[in-house]
Backbone as CSV, one residue per row, in Angstrom:
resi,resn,N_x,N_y,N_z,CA_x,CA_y,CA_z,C_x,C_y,C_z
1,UNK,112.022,117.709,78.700,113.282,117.003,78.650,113.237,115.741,79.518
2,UNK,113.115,116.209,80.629,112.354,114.074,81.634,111.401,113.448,80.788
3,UNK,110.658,113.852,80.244,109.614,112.858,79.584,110.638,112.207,78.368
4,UNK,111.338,112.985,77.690,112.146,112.609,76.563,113.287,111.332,77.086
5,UNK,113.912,111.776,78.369,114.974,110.903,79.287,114.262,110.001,79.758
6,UNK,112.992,110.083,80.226,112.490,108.589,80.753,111.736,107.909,79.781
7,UNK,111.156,108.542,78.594,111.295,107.591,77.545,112.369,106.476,77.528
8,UNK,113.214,107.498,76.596,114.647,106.639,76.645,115.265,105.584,77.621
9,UNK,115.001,105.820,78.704,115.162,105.179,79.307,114.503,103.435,79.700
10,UNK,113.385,104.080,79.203,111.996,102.800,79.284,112.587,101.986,78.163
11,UNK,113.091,102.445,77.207,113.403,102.259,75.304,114.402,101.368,76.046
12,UNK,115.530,101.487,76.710,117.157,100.970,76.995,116.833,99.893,77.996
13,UNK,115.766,100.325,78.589,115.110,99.363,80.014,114.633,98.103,79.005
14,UNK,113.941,98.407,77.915,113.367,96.768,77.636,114.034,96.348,76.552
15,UNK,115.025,97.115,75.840,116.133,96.427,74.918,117.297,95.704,76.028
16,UNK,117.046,96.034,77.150,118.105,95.151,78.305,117.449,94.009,78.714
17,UNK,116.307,94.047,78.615,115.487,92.929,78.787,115.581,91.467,77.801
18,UNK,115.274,92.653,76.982,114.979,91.439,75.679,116.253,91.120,75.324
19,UNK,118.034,91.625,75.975,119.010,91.326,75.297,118.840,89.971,76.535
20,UNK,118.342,89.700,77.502,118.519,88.433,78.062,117.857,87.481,77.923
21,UNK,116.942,87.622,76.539,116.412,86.595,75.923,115.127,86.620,76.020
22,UNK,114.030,86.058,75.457,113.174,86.302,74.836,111.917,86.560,76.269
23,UNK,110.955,87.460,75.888,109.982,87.858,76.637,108.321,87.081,76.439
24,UNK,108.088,86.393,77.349,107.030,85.990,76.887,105.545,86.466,77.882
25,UNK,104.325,86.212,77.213,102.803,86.924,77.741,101.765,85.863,77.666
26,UNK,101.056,85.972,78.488,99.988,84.703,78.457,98.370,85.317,77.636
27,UNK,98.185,84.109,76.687,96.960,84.859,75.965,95.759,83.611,76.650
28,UNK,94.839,84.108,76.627,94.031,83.745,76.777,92.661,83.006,75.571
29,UNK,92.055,82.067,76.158,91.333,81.211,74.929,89.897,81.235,75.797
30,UNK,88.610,81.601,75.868,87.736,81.684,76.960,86.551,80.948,76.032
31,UNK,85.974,79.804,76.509,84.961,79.166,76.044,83.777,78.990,77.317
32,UNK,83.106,80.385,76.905,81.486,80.307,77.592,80.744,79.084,78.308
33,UNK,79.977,79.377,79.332,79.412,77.856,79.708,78.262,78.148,78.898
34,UNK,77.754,76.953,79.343,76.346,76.792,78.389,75.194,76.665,79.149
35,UNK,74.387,77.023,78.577,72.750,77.559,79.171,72.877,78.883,79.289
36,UNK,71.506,79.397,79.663,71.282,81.032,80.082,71.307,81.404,81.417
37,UNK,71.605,80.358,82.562,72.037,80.663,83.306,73.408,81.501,83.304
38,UNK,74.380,80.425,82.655,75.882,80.622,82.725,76.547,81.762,82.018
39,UNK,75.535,82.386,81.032,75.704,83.255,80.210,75.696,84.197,80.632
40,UNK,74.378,84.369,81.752,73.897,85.535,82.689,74.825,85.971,83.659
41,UNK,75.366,84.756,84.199,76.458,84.492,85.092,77.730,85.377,84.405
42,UNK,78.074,85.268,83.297,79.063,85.826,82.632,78.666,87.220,82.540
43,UNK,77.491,87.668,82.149,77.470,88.865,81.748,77.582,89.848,83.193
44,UNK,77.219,89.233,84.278,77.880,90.108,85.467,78.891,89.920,85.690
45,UNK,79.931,89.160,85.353,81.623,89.549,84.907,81.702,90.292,84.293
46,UNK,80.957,90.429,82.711,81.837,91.465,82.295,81.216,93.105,83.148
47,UNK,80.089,92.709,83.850,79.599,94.301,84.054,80.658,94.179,85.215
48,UNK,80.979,93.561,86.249,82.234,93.887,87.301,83.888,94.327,86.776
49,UNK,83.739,93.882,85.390,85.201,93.925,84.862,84.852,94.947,84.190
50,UNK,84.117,96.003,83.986,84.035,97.102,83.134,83.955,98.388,84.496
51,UNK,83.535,97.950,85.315,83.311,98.874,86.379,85.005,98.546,87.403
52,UNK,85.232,97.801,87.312,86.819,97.885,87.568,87.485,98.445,87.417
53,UNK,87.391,98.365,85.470,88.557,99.066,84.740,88.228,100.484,84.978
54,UNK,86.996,100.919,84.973,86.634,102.172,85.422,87.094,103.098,86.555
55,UNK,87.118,102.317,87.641,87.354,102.525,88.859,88.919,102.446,88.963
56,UNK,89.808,101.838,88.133,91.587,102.147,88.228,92.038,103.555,87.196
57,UNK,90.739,103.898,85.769,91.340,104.771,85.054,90.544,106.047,86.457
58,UNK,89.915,106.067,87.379,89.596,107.274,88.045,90.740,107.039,89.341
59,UNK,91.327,106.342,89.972,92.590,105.920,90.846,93.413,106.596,89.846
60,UNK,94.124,106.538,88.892,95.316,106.721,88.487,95.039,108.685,87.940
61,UNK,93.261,109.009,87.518,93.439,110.356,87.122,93.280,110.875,88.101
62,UNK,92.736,109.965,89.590,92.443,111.348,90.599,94.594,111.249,91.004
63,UNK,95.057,110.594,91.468,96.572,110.367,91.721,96.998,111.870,90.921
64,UNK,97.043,111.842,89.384,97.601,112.345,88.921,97.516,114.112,88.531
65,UNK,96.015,113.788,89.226,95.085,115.543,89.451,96.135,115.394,90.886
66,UNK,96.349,114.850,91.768,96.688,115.349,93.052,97.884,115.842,92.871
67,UNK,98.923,115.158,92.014,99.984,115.613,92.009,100.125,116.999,90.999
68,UNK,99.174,117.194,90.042,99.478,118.335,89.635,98.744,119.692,90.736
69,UNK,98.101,119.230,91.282,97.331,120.215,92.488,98.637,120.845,93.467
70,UNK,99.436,119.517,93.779,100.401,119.793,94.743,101.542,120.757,94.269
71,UNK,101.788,120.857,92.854,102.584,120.961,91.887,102.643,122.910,91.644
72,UNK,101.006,122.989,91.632,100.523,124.374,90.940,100.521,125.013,92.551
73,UNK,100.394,124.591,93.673,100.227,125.245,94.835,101.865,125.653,95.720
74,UNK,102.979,124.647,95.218,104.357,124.645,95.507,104.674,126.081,94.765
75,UNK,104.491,125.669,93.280,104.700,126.573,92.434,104.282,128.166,92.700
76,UNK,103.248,128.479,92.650,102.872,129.397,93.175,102.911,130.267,94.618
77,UNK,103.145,129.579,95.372,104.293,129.828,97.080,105.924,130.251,96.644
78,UNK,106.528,129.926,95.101,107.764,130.177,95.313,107.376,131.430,94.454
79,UNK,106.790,131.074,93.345,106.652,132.881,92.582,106.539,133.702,93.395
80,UNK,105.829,133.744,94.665,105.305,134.597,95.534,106.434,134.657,96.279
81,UNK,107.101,133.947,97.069,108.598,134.062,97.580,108.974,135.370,96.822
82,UNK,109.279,134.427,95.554,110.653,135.065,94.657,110.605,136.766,94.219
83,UNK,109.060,136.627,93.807,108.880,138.525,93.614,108.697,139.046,94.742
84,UNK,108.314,138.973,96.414,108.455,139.350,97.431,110.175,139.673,97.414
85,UNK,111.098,139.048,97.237,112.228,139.312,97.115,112.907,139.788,95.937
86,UNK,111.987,140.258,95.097,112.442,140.713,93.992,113.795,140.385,93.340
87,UNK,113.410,138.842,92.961,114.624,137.907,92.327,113.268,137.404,91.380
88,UNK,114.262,136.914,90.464,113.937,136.153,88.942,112.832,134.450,89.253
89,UNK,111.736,134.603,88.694,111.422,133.261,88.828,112.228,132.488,87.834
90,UNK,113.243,131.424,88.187,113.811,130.897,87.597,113.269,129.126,87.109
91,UNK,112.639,129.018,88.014,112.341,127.528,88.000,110.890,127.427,87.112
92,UNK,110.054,126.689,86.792,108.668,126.034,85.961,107.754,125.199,87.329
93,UNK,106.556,125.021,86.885,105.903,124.233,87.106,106.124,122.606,87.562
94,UNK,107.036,122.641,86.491,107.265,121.032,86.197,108.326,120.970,87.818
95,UNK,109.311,121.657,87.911,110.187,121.481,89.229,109.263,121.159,90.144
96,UNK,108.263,121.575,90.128,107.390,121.212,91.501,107.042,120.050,91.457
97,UNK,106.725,119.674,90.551,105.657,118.152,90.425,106.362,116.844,91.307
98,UNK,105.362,116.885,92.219,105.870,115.073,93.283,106.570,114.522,92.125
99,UNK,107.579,113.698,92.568,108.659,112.472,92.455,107.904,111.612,92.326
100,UNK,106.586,111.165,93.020,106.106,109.659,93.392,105.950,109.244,92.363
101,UNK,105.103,107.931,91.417,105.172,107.577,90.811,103.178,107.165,91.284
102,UNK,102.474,107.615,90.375,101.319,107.281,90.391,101.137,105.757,89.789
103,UNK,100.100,104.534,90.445,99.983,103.465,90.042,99.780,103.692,88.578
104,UNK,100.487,102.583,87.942,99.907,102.433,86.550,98.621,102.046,86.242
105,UNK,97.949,101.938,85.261,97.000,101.946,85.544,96.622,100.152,84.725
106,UNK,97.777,99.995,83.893,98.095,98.424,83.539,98.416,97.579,84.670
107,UNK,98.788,98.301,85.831,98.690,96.861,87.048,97.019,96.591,87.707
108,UNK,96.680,97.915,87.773,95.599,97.825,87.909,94.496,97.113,87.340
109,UNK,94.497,97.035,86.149,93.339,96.592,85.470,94.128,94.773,85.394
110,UNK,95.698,94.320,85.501,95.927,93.372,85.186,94.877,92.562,86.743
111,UNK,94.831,93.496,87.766,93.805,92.588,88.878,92.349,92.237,88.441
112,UNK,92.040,93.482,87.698,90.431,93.254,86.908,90.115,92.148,86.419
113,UNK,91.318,91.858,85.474,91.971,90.467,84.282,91.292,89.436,85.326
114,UNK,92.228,89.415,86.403,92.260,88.210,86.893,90.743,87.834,87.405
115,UNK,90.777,89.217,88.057,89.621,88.651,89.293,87.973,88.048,87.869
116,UNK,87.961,89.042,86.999,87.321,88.457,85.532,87.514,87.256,85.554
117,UNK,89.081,86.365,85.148,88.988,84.740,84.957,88.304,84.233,85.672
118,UNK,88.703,84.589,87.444,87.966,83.692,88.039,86.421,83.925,88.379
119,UNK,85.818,84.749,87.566,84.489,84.841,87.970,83.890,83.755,87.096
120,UNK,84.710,84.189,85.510,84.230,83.213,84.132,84.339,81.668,84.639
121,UNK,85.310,81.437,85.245,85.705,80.059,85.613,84.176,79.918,86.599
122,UNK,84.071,80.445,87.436,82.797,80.231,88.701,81.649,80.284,88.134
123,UNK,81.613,80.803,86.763,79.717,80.565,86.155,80.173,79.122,85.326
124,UNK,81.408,78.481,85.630,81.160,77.478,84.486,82.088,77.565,83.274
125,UNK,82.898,78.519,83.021,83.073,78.326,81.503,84.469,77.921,81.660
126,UNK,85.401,77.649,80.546,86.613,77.131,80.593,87.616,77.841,79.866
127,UNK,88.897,77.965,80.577,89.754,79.080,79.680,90.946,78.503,79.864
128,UNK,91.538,78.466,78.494,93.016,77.959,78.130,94.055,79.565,78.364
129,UNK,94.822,78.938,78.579,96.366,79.717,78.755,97.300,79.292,78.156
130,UNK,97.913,80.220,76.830,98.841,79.807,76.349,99.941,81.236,76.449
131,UNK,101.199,80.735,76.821,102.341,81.617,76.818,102.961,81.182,75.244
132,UNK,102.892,82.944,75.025,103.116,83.396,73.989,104.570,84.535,73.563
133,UNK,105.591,84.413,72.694,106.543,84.753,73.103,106.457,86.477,72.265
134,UNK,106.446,87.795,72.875,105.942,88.883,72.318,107.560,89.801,72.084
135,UNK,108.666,89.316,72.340,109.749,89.920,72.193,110.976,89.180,72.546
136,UNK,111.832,89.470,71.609,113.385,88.840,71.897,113.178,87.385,71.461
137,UNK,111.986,87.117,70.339,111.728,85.763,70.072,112.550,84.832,69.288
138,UNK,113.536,85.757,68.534,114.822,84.932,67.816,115.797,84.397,68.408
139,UNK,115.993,85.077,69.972,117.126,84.922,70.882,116.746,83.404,71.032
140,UNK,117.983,82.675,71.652,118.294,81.684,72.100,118.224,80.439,71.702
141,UNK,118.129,80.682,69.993,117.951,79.167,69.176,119.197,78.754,68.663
């Protein structure tokens, strides 16, 4: 039922967004340098930007192993309570689970993004930026 409510919620969160007019995203245009230096140069960007992205999807699954760890060990201290007192386990798993909010793992990799441009930019190559409008694009004409 929370996953269903914070859906919804996410759903109402960016239709409030987009009711204040249009949402826009920056795309990217990346033109390689030239020679085999610069190429080489690039290709240890992408091996740093693959080992990045790597390194935020294991941040966000170890986060999210911790919180179910914390979750199954709460949980299991109250079952044990509750039949020591021979009362009803009334509550789930899910009651236990931390509040916090584990990093996303889209902010994360948006640092990968970056720290990537500026490596591409440092072997040489050249990259356009164009803002691009991805929602609420009819608003305000």
């Amino acid at each position: 039922m929370r996953k269903l409510l914070a859906a919804l919620g996410l759903f109402f969160g960016l239709a409030t967004l987009a009711a204040c007019g249009p949402i826009y995203d920056t795309q990217y245009t990346y033109y390689p340098p030239p020679g085999q230096r610069g190429q080489a140069c690039v290709s240890s960007c992408d091996a740093d930007q693959t080992a990045c992205r790597y390194q935020c999807r294991r941040e966000v699954q170890a986060c999210e192993n911790e919180k179910q760890r914390i979750a199954q060990r709460e949980y299991n201290r109250y079952v044990r309570w509750r039949q020591d007192q021979n009362l009803p386990v009334d509550k789930t798993l899910y009651d236990f689970t931390p509040s916090y909010s584990c990093p996303w793992e889209s902010d994360c990799t948006s640092v990968c993004e970056a720290d990537y441009r500026a490596c591409f930019q440092g072997c040489g190559g050249r990259i356009d930026a164009q803002q691009v409008c991805v929602m609420g694009c009819g608003q305000g004409k």
